[in-house]
C-alpha positions, 0 to 999 in steps of 0.5 A: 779337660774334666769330665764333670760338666758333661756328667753334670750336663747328663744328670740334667738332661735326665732329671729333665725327662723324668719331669717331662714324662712324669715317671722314670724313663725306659731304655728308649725313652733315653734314646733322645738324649745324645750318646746316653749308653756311652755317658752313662758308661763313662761317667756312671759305671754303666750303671742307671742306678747310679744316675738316679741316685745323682738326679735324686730319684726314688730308685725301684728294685724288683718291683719294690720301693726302697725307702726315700732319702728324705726322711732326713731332711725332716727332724726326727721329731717330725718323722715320729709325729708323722709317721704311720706304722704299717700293721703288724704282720698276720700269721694267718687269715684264720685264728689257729686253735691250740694244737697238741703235736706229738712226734714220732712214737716208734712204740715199742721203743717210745720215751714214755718220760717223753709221752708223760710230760706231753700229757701234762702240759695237755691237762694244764693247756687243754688243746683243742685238738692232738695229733699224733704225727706217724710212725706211731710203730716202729716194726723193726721185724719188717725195716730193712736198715741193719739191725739186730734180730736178737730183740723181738720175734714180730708176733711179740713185737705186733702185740707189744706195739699195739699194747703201747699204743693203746695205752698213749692214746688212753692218756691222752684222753683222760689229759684231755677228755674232750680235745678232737684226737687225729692219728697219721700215718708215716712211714714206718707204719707201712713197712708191713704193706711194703713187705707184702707188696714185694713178695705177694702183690695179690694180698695189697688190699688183704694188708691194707685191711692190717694197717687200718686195724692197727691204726685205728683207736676208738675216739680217735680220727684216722689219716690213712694216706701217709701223702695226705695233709691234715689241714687244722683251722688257720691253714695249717697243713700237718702231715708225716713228712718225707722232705729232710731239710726244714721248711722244704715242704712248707715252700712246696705248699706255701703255706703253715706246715707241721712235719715229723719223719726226721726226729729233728725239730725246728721253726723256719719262717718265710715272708710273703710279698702282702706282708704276711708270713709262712712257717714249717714246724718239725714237731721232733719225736717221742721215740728212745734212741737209746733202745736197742730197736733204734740204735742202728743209727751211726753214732750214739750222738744222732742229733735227734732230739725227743719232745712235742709241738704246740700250735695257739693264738701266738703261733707254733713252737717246740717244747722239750 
């Protein structure tokens, strides 16, 4: 005997209800028709969506519409003089400023050819604001990953870093006399403070005098609290970084991130349920692996990657 008229008795019974109810029925509102759970096991795989799908019904998954089936039931012609395009996706509520990144310095050890081509594209670009991201200096004399001691003694290195810090930010300013200048901190910048804290933790606040002298510039803005993010117009939160897989951070915040700290540079998106999206910039850096104070990486080949971030009306992007 064949199963088909009780399966077709059931995809009736159900169509049914749903005009009676006028909405798609629950699991108790089923409970009327008679060994429902079994039929549906039998005849359907166990599965409502399934039947729905044989009643012809618009199925609904996690709360989102699929599209109706009939579209196809209409010539393509119909479909296009009918149809009304959703709007185009926002990046933000707010219009971004155009925003200069530049990455990880490492100064004394920095890329200049790097830091030059930056300043150019500044002086063609006119950015409204330049950010310089963290780890502005290297301080090797005070890291702890394995290194040679045969480079600088740290009063030369001190001096040296300061120098060509100095010195970046001096192009960077006669590229574009009048952009707004933001200097953070990362993590290298503190290894001095660190140090202090583990032998002497008396002299925290003596040190940390130290570190905003050495962070300073004239003309330029300072974020001192490497946990704090800058937050630039278009909601767009900008900060040293401490997670390492690309877009970790912006789906901590949930919202535009630009992040430095891994020398690794990338653009990550993530859709949001009000059609908008979200995205992580890794602005990469402007150090030289190559320099004898950032060869302690395991391999020649580190994947990292030197160039610069820039953030305009058409969203972010990495230029190298």
């Amino acid at each position: 005997m064949s199963d088909a008229p009780d399966s077709h008795a059931l995809v009736a019974a159900y169509k049914e209800l749903i005009v009676e109810l006028g909405r798609l029925p629950t699991r108790n509102d089923c409970l009327c028709i008679p060994g429902f759970r079994q039929r549906v096991d039998r005849f359907f795989n166990g599965s409502i969506a399934v039947l729905r799908a044989a009643c012809g019904v618009e199925e609904t998954v996690y709360g989102a519409k699929r599209a109706k089936s009939d579209i196809f039931n209409r010539s393509i012609e119909q479909h296009i003089e009918s149809y009304t395009p959703a709007p185009a996706a926002l990046l933000s509520n707010e219009a971004f400023k155009k925003v200069l990144l530049l990455g990880d310095v490492h100064h004394p050890f920095a890329h200049w050819p790097t830091i030059e081509k930056a300043c150019e594209f500044a002086k063609i670009h006119k950015p409204d604001i330049v950010v310089q991201g963290g780890d502005l200096y290297d301080h090797l004399s005070h890291n702890r990953f394995p290194k040679s001691m045969n480079i600088y003694m740290p009063k030369e290195e001190h001096e040296l870093s300061r120098k060509h810090a100095e010195k970046m930010w001096d192009m960077v300013k006669a590229a574009v006399p009048d952009a707004k200048l933001y200097q953070l901190c990362g993590n290298h910048d503190l290894f001095i403070l660190r140090r202090i804290l583990e032998q002497m933790p008396s002299m925290e606040d003596w040190a940390k005098r130290i570190i905003k002298e050495l962070m300073t510039f004239p003309g330029v803005e300072t974020v001192e609290d490497i946990r704090e993010s800058l937050i630039l117009p278009g909601n767009v939160h900008v900060l040293h970084g401490y997670r390492t897989k690309l877009g970790e951070q912006r789906d901590f915040s949930l919202v535009n991130t630009v992040v430095f700290h891994s020398h690794k540079p990338g653009i990550v998106y993530r859709a949001l349920s009000d059609g908008r999206f979200i995205w992580e910039m890794n602005a990469g850096y402007m150090g030289d692996e190559q320099s004898k104070g950032l060869s302690w990486t395991a391999q020649k080949l580190s994947g990292w990657i030197k160039c610069f971030g820039w953030i305009d009306e058409y969203g972010p992007r990495v230029v190298g």
